[in-house]
N, C-alpha and C positions, 0 to 999 in steps of 0.2 A: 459673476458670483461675488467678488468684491463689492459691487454696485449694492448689490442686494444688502450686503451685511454694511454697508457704511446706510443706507436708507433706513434698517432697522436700527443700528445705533444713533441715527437723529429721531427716531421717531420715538425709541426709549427716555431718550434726553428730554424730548418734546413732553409728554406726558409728566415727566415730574416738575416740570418750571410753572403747572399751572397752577391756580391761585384754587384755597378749600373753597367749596358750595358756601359756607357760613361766611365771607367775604360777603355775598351779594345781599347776606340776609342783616347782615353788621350796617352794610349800606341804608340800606328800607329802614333799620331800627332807626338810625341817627336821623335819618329823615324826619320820622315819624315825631321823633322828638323837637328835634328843629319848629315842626306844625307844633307842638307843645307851647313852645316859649311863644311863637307868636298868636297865640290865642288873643282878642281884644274882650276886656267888657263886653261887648257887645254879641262874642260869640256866647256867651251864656253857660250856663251848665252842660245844654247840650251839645253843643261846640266844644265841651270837653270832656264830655261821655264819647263823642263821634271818634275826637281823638285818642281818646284812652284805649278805643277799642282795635285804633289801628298800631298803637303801640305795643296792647296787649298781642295780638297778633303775628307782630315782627317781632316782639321778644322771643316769643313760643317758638319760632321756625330760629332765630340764633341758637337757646337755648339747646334745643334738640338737635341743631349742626355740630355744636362747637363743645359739648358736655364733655366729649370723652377729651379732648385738647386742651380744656380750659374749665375743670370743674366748680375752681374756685368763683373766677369772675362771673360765669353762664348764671353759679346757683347763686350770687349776688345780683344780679339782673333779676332773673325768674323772686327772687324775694320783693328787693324794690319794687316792682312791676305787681305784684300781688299785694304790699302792702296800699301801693296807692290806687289799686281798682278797688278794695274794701273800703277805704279811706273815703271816694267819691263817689263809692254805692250807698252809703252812708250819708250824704251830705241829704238836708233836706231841699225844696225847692229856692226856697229864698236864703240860702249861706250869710251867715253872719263872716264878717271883719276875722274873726278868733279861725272859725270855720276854716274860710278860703285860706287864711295864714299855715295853717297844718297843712291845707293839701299843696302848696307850695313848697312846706318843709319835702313832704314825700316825693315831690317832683324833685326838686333836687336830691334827693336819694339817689332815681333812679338815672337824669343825669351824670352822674357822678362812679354808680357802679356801671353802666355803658361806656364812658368816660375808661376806666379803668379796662374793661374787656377790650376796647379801640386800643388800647395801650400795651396789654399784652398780646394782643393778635397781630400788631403791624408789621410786624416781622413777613407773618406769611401772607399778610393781605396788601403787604405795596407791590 
């Protein structure tokens, strides 16, 4: 009987040391962003509509993890991330110099509020 209750007291232990769902999803963001900066000339607008869309994607699944943990940083991602999918829905085919300059400012927005949620979350994500 002892047996029993020291195996449910590691396995009570066990369940609290693991890391939130939104760790995995914080992972994929940062990723996604990482494919961001390394975009070349040569990937094009679509090359960063492709990416945009996988960013917009892993933001939506941190957001939606980490909202109730992390209102501040989540609704500062979900903003950034919104204002530069409008930002690039907006761009016409051939971007001017002024153009590509704003969506760069945007992208580092969303760097930066990511940045910031990696920052408050490391706590329960290392």
């Amino acid at each position: 009987m002892a047996f029993l209750a020291a195996v449910a007291v590691v396995a009570i232990a066990g369940c609290g040391s693991s890391k939130p769902a939104y760790c995995a999803d914080r992972t994929n963001l940062e990723n996604s962003i990482k494919g961001l900066t390394s975009l070349s000339a040569s990937s094009g607008l679509s090359g960063l509509q492709a990416q945009l869309t996988k960013i917009t994607s892993d933001a939506t699944s941190v957001v939606n993890a980490a909202k109730s943990d992390f209102p501040t940083e989540t609704s500062a991602v979900k903003s950034s991330v919104d204002t530069l999918e409008s930002a690039v829905k907006a761009l016409p085919s051939s971007p001017s110099a002024t153009q590509i300059a704003a969506i760069a400012s945007d992208a580092g927005n969303v760097v930066s509020s990511v940045k910031s949620f990696t920052d408050a979350s490391s706590s329960k994500c290392s």
